[in-house]
Structure formats: structure tokens, C-alpha cells
C-alpha positions in Angstrom: 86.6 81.7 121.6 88.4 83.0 118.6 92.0 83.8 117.9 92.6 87.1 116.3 94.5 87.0 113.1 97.0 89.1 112.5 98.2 90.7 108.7 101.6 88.7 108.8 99.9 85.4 109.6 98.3 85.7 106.0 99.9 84.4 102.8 101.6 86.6 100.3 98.5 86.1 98.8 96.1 87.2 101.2 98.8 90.1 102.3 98.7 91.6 98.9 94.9 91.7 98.7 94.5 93.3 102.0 97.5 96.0 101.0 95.0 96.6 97.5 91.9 97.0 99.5 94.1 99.8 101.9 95.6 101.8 99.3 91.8 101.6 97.2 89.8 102.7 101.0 86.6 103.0 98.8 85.7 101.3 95.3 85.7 98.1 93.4 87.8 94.6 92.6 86.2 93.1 90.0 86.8 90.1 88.2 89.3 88.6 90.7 89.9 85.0 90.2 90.2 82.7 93.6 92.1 79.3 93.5 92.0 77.1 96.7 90.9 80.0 98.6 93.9 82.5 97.0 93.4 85.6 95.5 94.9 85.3 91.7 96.6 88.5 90.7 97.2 86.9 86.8 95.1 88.0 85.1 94.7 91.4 87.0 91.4 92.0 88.5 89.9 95.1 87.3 89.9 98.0 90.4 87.2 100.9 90.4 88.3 103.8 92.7 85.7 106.0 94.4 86.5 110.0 94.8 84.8 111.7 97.5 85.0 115.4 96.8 85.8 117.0 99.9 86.6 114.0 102.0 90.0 112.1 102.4 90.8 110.1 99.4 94.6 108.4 99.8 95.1 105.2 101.9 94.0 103.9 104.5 96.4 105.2 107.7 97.0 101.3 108.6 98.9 100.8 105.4 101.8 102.2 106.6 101.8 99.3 109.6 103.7 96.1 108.7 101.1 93.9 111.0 98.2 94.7 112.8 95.2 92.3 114.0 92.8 91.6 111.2 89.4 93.4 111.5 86.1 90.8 111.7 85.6 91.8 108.1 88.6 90.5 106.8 88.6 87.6 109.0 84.9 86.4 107.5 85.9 87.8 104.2 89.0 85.2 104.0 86.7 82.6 106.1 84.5 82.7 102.1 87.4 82.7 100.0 88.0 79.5 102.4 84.7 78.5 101.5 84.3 79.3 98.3 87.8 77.4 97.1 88.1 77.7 93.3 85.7 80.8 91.6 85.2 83.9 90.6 84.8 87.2 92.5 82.7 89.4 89.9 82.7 92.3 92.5 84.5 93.2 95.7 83.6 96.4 97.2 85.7 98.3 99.9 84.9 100.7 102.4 87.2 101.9 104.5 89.6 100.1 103.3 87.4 97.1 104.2 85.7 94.4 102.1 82.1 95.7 102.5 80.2 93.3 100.1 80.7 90.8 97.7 79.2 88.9 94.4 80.3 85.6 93.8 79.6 83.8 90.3 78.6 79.7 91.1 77.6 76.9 89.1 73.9 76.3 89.6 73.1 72.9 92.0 
């Protein structure tokens, strides 16, 4: 069975990126750098925002919470960075306030 995470269990980190990916609800993070599994905010990744005409373009209503239980996005978004260690993201893209997809930049075997 899996425990639910929660937003205040992450690190400062992990909080900051989750708070980004709220206030962006649709777009891009590119270029973010990832060091033991930690988003890097030095240098600045590089965000694209999406404007849908006609639709609701601010944040995402949960970023007014202070905690809330992580959605299964997040939790096998973070369970990458986990994996992936030390890299680069070249692009994140939200939906929803959600990581969606992601390209990740490796060293060939």
C-alpha cells in the first residue's frame, strides 16, 4: 500500500517547484537543473506560459492551500527526479498545474 504524501512533507526544494507549476497551471520549465534529486533554482529555469483565450488563465485554486495530499503525478514526478539524481530537465510541461510530461537529457550507455 502507499502512503500519501503531502505538500509539507517535501523540501523547500520540492515545495517551491510544486508552488511554480500552480501559479504556471499550463506551459513549460525548461532547462531546470536537478542535483541529488533537487530542483536547482540557480541558474533559473526558463518558464513558457500558455494563454487560453476564453478559459481561466491565473493559478491553480490549490495554491492558496498551505498543505494538501500530493496528486499521483507529483508523487511519480518526484519518484524520477529520485531516479534521475544529478541532470538536466530540458522540458517540464504542466497541465493543470500538474507535471504532464517530461524530457530528460542522459549520457548515452
Amino acid at each position: 500500500m502507499q502512503m500519501q504524501c503531502s505538500k509539507s512533507s517535501l523540501s523547500l526544494a520540492r515545495r517551491r517547484l510544486v508552488e511554480l507549476m500552480q501559479d504556471l497551471n499550463f506551459g513549460r520549465i525548461e532547462r531546470m537543473e536537478v542535483l541529488d534529486g533537487q530542483p536547482v533554482f540557480e541558474p533559473p529555469p526558463r518558464i513558457v506560459r500558455e494563454i487560453k483565450f476564453g478559459a481561466q488563465n491565473g493559478p491553480r485554486p490549490e495554491a492558496a492551500l498551505r498543505d494538501f495530499v500530493l496528486k499521483a503525478q507529483l508523487v511519480e514526478f518526484f519518484a524520477r527526479l529520485d531516479t534521475l539524481g544529478d541532470g538536466v530537465i530540458e522540458r517540464l510541461e504542466v497541465q493543470h498545474g500538474l507535471p504532464f510530461r517530461i524530457v530528460v537529457e542522459e549520457a548515452a550507455a
